[in-house]
C-alpha positions as CSV (number, residue, x, y, z in Angstrom):
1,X,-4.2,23.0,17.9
2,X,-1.7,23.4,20.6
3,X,-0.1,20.2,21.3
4,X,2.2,19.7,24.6
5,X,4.2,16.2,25.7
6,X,1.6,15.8,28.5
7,X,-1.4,15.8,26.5
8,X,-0.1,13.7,23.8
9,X,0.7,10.9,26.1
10,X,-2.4,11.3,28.4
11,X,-4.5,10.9,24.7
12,X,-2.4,8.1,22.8
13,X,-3.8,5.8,21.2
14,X,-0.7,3.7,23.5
15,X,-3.5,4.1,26.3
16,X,-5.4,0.6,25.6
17,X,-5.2,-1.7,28.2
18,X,-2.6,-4.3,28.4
19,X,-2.9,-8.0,28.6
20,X,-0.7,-10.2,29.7
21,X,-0.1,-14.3,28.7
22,X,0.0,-17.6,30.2
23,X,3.2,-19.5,30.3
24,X,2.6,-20.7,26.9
25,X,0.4,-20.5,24.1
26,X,-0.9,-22.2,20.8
27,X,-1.6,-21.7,17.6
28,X,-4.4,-23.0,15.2
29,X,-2.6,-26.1,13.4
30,X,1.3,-25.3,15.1
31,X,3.2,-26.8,17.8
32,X,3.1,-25.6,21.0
33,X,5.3,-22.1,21.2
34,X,6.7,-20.4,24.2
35,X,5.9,-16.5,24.8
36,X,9.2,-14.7,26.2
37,X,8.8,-13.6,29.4
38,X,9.8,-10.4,29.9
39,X,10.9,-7.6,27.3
40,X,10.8,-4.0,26.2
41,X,9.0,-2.2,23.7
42,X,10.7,0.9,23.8
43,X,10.7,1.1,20.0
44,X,6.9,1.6,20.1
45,X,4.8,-0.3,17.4
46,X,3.9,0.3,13.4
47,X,1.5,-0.7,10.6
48,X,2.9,-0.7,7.4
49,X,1.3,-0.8,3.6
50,X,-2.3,-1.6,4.1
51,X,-4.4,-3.7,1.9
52,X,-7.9,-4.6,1.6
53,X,-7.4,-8.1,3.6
54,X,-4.0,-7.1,4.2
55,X,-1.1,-5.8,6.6
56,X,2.6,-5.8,8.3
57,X,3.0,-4.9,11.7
58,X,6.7,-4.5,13.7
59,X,7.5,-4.0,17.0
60,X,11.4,-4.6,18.6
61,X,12.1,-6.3,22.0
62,X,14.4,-4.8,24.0
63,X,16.7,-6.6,27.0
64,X,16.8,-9.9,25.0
65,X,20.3,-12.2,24.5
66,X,18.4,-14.6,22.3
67,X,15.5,-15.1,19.9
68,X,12.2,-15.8,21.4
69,X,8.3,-15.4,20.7
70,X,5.7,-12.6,21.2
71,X,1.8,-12.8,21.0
72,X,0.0,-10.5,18.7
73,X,-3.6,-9.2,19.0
74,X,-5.9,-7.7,16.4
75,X,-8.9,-6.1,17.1
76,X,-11.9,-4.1,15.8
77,X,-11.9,-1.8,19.1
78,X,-9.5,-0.1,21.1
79,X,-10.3,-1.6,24.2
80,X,-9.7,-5.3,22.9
81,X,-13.0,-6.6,23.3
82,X,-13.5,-7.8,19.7
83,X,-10.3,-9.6,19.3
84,X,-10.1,-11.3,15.4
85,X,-7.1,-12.3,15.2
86,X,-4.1,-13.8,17.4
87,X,-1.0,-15.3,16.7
88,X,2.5,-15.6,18.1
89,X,5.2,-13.9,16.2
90,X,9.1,-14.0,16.1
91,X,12.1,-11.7,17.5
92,X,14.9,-12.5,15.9
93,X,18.5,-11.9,17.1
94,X,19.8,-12.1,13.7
95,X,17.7,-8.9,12.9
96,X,18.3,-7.2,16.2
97,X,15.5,-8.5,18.3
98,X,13.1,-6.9,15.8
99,X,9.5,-8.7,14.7
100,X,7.2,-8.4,12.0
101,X,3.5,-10.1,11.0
102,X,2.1,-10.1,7.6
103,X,-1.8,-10.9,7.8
104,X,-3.1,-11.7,5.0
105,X,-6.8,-12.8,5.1
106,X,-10.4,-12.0,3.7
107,X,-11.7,-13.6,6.9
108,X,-10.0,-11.3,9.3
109,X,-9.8,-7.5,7.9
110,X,-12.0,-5.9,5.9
111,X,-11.8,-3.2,3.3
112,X,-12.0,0.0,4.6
113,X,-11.7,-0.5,8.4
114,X,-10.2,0.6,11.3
115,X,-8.5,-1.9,13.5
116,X,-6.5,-1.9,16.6
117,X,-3.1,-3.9,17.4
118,X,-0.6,-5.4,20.2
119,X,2.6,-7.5,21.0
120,X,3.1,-8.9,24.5
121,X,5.2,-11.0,26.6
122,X,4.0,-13.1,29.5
123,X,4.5,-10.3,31.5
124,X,3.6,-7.0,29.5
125,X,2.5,-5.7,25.9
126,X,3.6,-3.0,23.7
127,X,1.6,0.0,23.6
128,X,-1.2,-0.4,21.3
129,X,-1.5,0.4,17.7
130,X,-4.1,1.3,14.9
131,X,-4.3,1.0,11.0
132,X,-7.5,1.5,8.5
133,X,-7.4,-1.0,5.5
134,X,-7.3,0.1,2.0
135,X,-10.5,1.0,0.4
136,X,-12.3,-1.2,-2.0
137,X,-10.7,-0.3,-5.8
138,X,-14.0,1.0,-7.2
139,X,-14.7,3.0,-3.3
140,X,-14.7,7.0,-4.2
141,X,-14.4,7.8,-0.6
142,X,-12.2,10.5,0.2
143,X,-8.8,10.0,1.5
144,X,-6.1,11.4,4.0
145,X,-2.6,11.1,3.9
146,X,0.1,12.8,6.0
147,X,3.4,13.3,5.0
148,X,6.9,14.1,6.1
149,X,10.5,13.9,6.0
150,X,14.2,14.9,6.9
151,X,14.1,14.7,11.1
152,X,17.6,15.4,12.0
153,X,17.8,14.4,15.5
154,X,20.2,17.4,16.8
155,X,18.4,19.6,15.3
156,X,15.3,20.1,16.3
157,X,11.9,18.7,18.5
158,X,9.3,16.9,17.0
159,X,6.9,18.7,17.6
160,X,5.4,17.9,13.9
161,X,4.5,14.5,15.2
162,X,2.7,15.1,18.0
163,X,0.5,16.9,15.1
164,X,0.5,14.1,13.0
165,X,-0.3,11.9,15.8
166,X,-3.4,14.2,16.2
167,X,-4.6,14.1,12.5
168,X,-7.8,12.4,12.3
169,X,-8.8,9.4,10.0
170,X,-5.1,9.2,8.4
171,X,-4.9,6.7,5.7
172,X,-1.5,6.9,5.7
173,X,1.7,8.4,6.7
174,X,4.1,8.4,4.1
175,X,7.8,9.6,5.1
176,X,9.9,11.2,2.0
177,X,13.2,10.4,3.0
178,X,16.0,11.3,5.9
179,X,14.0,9.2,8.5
180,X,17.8,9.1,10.1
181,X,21.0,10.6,9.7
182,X,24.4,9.6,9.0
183,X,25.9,12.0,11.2
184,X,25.6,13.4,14.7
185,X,26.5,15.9,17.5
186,X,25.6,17.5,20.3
187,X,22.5,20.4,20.7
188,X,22.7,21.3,24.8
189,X,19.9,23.8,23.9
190,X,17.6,20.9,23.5
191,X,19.1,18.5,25.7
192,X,20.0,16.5,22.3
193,X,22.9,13.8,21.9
194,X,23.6,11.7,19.0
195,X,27.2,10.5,19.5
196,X,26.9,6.9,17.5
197,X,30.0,6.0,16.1
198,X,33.3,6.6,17.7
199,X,33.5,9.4,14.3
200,X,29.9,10.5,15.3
201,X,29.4,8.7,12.4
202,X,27.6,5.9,11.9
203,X,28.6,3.1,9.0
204,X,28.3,-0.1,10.8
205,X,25.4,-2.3,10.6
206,X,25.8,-1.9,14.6
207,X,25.7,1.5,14.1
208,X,23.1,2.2,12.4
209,X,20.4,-0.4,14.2
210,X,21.6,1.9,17.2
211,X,20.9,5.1,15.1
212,X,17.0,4.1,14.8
213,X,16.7,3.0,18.2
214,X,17.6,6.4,19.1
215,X,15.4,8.1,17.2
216,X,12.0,6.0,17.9
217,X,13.2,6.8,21.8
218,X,11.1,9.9,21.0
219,X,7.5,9.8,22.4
220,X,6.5,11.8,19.4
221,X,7.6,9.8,17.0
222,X,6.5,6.7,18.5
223,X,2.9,8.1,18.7
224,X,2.4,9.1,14.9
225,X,3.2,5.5,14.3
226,X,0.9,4.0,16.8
227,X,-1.7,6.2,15.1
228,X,-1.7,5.3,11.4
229,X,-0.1,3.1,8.7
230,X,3.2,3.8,7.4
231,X,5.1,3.6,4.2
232,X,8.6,5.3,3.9
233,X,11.5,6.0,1.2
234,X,15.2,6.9,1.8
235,X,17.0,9.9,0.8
236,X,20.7,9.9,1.0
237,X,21.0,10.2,4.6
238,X,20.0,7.1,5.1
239,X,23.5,5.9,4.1
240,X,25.8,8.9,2.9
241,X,25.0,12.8,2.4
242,X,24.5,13.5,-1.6
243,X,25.4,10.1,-2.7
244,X,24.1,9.0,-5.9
245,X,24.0,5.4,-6.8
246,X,27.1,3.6,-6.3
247,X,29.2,6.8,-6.1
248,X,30.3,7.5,-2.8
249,X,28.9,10.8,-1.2
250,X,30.5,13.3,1.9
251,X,31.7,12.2,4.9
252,X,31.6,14.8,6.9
253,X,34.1,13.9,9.6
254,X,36.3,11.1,11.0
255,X,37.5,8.5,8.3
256,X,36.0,5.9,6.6
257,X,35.9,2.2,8.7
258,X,33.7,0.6,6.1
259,X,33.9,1.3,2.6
260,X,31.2,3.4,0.8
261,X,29.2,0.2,-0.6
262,X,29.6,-1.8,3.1
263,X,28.2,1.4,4.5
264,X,25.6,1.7,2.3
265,X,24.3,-1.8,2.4
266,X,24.5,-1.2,6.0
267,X,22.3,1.6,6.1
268,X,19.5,-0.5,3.9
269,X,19.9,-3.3,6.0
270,X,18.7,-1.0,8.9
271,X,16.1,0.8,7.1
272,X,14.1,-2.4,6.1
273,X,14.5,-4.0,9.6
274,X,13.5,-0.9,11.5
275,X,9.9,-1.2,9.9
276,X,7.0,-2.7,8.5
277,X,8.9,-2.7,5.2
278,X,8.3,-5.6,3.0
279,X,11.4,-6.1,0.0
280,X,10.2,-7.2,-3.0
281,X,10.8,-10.9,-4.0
282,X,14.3,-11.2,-5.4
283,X,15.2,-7.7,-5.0
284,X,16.3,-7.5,-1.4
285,X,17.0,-3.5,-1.3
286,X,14.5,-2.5,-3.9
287,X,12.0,0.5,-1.8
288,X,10.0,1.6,-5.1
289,X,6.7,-0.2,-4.9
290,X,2.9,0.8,-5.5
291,X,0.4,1.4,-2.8
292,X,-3.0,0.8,-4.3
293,X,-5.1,2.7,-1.6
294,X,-8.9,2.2,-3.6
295,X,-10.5,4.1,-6.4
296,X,-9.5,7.3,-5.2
297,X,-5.8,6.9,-5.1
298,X,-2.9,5.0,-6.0
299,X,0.7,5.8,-4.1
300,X,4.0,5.1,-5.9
301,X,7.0,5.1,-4.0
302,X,10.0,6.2,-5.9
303,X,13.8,5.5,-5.4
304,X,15.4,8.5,-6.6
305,X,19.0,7.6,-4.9
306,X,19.7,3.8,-5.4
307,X,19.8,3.7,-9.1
308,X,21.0,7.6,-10.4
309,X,24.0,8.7,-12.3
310,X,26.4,11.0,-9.9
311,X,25.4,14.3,-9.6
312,X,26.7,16.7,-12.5
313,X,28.1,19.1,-10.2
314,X,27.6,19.0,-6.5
315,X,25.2,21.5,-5.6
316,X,27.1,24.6,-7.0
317,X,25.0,27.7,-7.5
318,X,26.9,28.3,-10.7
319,X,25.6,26.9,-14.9
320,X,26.3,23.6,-14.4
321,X,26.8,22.1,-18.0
322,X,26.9,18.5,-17.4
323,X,23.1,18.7,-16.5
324,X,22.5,19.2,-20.4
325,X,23.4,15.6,-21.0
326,X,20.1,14.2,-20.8
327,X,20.9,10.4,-20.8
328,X,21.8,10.8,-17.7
329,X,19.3,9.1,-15.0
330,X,17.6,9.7,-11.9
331,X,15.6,6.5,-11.9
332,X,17.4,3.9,-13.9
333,X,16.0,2.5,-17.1
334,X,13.6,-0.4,-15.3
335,X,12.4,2.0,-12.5
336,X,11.4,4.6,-15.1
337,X,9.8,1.9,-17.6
338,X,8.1,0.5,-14.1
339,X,6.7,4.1,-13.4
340,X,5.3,5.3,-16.8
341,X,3.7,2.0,-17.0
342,X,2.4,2.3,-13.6
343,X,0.8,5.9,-14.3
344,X,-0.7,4.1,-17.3
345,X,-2.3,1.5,-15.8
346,X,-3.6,3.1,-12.6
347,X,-7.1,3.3,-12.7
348,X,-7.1,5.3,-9.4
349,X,-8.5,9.1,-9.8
350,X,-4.9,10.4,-8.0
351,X,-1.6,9.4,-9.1
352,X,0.5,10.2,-5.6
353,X,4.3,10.2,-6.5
354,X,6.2,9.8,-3.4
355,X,9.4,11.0,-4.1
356,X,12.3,12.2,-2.4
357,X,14.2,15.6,-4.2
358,X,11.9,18.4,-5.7
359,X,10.9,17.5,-9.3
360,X,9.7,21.0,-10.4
361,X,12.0,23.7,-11.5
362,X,14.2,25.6,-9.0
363,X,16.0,28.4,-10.3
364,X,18.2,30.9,-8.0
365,X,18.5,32.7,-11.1
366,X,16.7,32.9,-14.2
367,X,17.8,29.6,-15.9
368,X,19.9,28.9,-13.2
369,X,18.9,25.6,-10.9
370,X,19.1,26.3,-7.3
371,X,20.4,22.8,-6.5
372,X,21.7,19.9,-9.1
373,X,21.0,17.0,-6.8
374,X,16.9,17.5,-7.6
375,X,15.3,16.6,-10.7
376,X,16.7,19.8,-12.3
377,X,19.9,17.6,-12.4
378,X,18.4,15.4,-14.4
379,X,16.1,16.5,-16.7
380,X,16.1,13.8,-19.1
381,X,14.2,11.8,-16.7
382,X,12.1,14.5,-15.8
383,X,11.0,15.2,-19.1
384,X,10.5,11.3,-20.1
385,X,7.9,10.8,-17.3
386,X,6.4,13.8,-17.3
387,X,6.5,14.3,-21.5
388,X,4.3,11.0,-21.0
389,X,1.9,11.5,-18.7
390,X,1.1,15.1,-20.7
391,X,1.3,12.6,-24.1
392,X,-1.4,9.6,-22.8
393,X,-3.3,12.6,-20.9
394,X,-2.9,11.0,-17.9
395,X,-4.9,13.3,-15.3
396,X,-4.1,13.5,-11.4
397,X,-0.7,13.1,-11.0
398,X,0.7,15.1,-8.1
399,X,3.7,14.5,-6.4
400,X,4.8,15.0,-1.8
401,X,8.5,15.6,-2.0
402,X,10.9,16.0,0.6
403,X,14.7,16.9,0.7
404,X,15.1,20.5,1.0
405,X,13.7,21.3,4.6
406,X,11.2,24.2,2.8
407,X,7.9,24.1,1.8
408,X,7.0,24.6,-1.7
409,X,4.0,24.3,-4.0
410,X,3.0,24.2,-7.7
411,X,3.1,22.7,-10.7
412,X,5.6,20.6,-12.7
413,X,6.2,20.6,-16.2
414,X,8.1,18.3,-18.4
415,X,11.0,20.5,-18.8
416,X,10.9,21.7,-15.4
417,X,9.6,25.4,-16.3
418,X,5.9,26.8,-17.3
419,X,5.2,25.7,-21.2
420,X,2.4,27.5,-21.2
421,X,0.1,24.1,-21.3
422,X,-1.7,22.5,-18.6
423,X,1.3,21.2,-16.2
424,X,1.6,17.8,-16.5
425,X,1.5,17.1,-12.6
426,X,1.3,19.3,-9.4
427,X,4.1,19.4,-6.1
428,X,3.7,19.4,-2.8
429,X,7.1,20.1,-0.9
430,X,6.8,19.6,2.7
431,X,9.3,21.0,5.2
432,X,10.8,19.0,7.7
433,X,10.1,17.4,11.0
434,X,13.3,19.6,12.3
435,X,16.2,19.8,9.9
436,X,17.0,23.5,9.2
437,X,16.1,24.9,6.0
438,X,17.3,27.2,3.4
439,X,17.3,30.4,5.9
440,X,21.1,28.7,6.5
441,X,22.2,29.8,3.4
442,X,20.4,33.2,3.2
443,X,20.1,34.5,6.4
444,X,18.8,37.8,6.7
445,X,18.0,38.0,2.9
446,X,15.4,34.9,3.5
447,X,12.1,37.5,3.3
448,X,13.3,38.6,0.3
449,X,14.5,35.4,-1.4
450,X,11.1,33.8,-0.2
451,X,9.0,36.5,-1.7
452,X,11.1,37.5,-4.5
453,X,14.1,36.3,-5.9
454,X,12.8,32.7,-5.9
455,X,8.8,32.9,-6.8
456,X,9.8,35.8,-9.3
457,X,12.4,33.1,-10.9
458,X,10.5,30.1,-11.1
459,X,6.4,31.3,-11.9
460,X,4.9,28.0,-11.2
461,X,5.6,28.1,-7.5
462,X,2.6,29.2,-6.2
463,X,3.9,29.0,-2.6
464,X,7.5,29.1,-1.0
465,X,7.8,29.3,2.7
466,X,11.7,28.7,3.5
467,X,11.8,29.0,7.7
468,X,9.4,27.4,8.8
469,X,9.2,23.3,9.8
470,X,6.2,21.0,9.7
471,X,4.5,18.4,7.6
472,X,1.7,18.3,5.0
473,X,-1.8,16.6,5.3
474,X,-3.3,15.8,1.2
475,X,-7.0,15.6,1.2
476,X,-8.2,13.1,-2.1
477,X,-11.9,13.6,-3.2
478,X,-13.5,12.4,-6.1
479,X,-13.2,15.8,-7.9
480,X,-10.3,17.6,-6.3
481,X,-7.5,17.2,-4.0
482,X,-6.6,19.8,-1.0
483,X,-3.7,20.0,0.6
484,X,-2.4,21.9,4.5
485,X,1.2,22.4,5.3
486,X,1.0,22.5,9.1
487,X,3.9,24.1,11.2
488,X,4.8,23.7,15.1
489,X,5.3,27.5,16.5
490,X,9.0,25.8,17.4
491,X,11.5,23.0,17.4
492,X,13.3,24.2,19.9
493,X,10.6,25.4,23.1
494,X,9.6,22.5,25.2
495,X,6.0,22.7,23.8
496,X,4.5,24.5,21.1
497,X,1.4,25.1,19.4
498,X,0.5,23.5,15.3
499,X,-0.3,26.2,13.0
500,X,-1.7,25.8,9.5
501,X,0.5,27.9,7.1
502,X,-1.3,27.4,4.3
503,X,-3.8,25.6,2.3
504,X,-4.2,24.6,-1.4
505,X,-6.4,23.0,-3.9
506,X,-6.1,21.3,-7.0
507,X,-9.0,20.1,-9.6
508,X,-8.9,17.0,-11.1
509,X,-10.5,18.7,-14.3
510,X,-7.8,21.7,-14.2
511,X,-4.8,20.1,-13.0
512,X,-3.2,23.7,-10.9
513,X,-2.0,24.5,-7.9
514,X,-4.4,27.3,-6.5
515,X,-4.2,29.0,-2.8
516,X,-7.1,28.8,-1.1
């Protein structure tokens, strides 16, 4: 598809007419509430996990100096004709002007359908949104879920969201982690500035609010989040580069204003108010949750950087001994328990894991991991949840992973490496939006670690593509899943064309990656 900033906006699903409010307004069984205004929505609008009769929506309001009220609209058509639902909802200073409605009602959405939404002041509204609720939990429809991760804002266009924006019947858009990063700079070549922080660096709460309002000034961004629901997960740039747990990561330049756990919390605080993200009860920075999508699929979100033990080595390509000590965790002991008891229990024909750092083997040697910050790290974990799965022969588990700005495929065994046996899940590794990839390290040599050095090392990769950027698109039927890895011709040209790179398919019955 070829894809330019024109044609996105002229198309969007933004384009829905606006409407604007009387002086006040009221709703069903609540005092009278005044509508602000004026405001911006220069943030855009998004849906978060949907439900059968259920789902969050966001929006922030720019120009404010105090907390005030919006209207919201829901509707079953793009043009606004079949409104069913209204209500007035709150931006509050205290989380930067941002505001969020959770509808939860049988009488309002429906299982399985597609619905339209907008926030307004007296004098404008947002641009307008759409989500489809989750299926019914015996429904064997198929289903469609994008996913992405790691969008460095210097470093690249997003071209990969104006594709994702363009996907058609998305169930969901699930992002794998560096949504933002820490750091900044300058790329004239692109006309790209990120200068937050007088370190470049951001580790105020301050900071970081400003961070995400930079990035969702992009109109591509903004678009793939008008045009499906959301869910996401952090990485570790979403507080500190290779930071594990409450070890302290890099910081790679200026000094440290905030200490490592201030800066942290900060970063968290962000995440969850930039977003339809709901915490669970009691557990205020707690991101691993299920998604229960219908019959056909149930999506756990991981948390694969919260609760881990620090890295045995940091990222030395060199026999790290420390990663034979395999008490040491990934997870955390309840998040693990949570997880194989999740798989367990799901009744859903795919088991999506939506986790951050590759789980499969990566070796840049024979027996030698690539990188000690993935699951290769940690292969105690690894080998827990996976030696499980293979043990209660639980069937179609697959995993979307992020973190390494390459696109892999294949299949994951409890020890990281082909047993011989049916894998005991399958991996879908999907680029990034524009962070640079592992052509940094190579260079010239990347054809021939691509094709060789890697592949040849680690047999169940079935597919390793190391220069190119993009996102992935999983396809969930009844019998099989497919999956695309899709690739903008650039991140750097002012427009650029979507390319398929490759295409795969996995049977439920068979459990392997195969190229198709």
């Amino acid at each position: 598809m070829s894809l330019t900033r024109r044609s996105l906006l002229a198309g969007a699903v933004a384009a829905a007419p606006a409407f604007v409010l009387p002086p006040a307004v009221t709703a069903a069984g609540r005092r009278r509430v005044e509508v602000l205004r004026e405001g911006t929505f220069d943030c855009g609008v998004m849906a978060g996990i949907p439900g059968r009769h259920a789902i969050t929506l966001w929006t922030r309001v720019g120009g404010l100096e105090r907390s005030g009220h919006l209207r919201l609209e829901v509707a079953r058509d793009e043009g606004f004709a079949q409104v069913v639902h209204r209500q007035t909802v709150r931006a509050s200073a205290v989380r930067d002007f941002t505001a969020r409605a959770t509808i939860r009602s049988s009488k309002v959405l429906q299982p399985g359908e597609r619905y339209w939404y907008r926030f307004a002041t007296r004098s404008g509204s947002s641009p307008a949104g759409r989500f489809t609720t989750a299926r019914p939990a015996d429904s064997r429809e198929p289903l469609r879920i994008g996913f992405f991760s790691c969008q460095s804002w210097t470093a690249g266009l997003y071209h990969a969201h104006a594709g994702l924006a363009a996907e058609p019947d998305l169930d969901l858009v699930l992002c794998l982690g560096d949504y933002v990063y820490e750091g900044g700079g300058r790329n004239a070549a692109i006309g790209r500035v990120d200068e937050i922080g007088p370190d470049r660096q951001a580790q105020t709460l301050a900071e970081w609010r400003e961070k995400y309002r930079l990035y969702l000034s992009d109109p591509h961004l903004r678009a793939m989040h008008a045009s499906s629901a959301f869910a996401g997960i952090w990485d570790d740039h979403e507080a500190e580069n290779n930071y594990a747990g409450e070890a302290e990561g890099t910081l790679a330049d200026g000094r440290r204003r905030v200490d490592f756990a201030t800066r942290r919390r900060n970063g968290y605080t962000a995440f969850f108010e930039y977003g339809p993200r709901n915490t669970i009860p009691q557990e205020r920075h707690r991101s691993y949750r299920r998604i229960r999508l219908g019959g056909m699929a149930d999506v756990l979100l991981l948390d694969t950087r919260q609760y881990r033990d620090d890295q045995a080595c940091d990222r030395e390509i060199v026999p790290c001994e420390g990663t034979a000590d395999r008490s040491r965790t990934m997870l955390g002991a309840p998040q693990r328990r949570w997880l194989k008891d999740a798989l367990s229990e799901s009744r859903a024909t795919w088991k999506v894991l939506a986790n951050q750092v590759v789980m499969m083997g990566l070796d840049s040697a024979p027996s030698l991991p690539l990188n000690p910050d993935q699951w290769d790290g940690y292969p105690g974990d690894r080998a827990d949840v996976m030696g499980h799965v293979r043990a209660k022969d639980i069937r179609g588990v697959t995993a979307v992973t992020g973190d390494i700005h390459t696109f892999f495929a294949g299949d994951v065994f409890p020890e990281g490496r082909s047993d011989l046996r049916r894998p005991a899940a399958t991996e879908f590794v999907g680029g990034s939006i524009s962070s640079g990839g592992l052509e940094r390290d190579f260079g010239d040599l990347t054809p021939v670690v691509e094709a060789g050095v890697v592949v040849t090392n680690s047999p169940h990769l079935k597919y390793a593509q190391l220069s190119r950027r993009g996102y992935g698109v999983m396809e969930l039927a009844p019998d099989e899943l497919r999956v695309a890895f899709r690739s903008p011709t650039s991140v750097t040209a002012r427009e650029a064309r979507i390319e398929t790179l490759a295409r795969f398919r996995v049977g439920l019955d068979d459990g392997v990656v195969e190229r198709v």
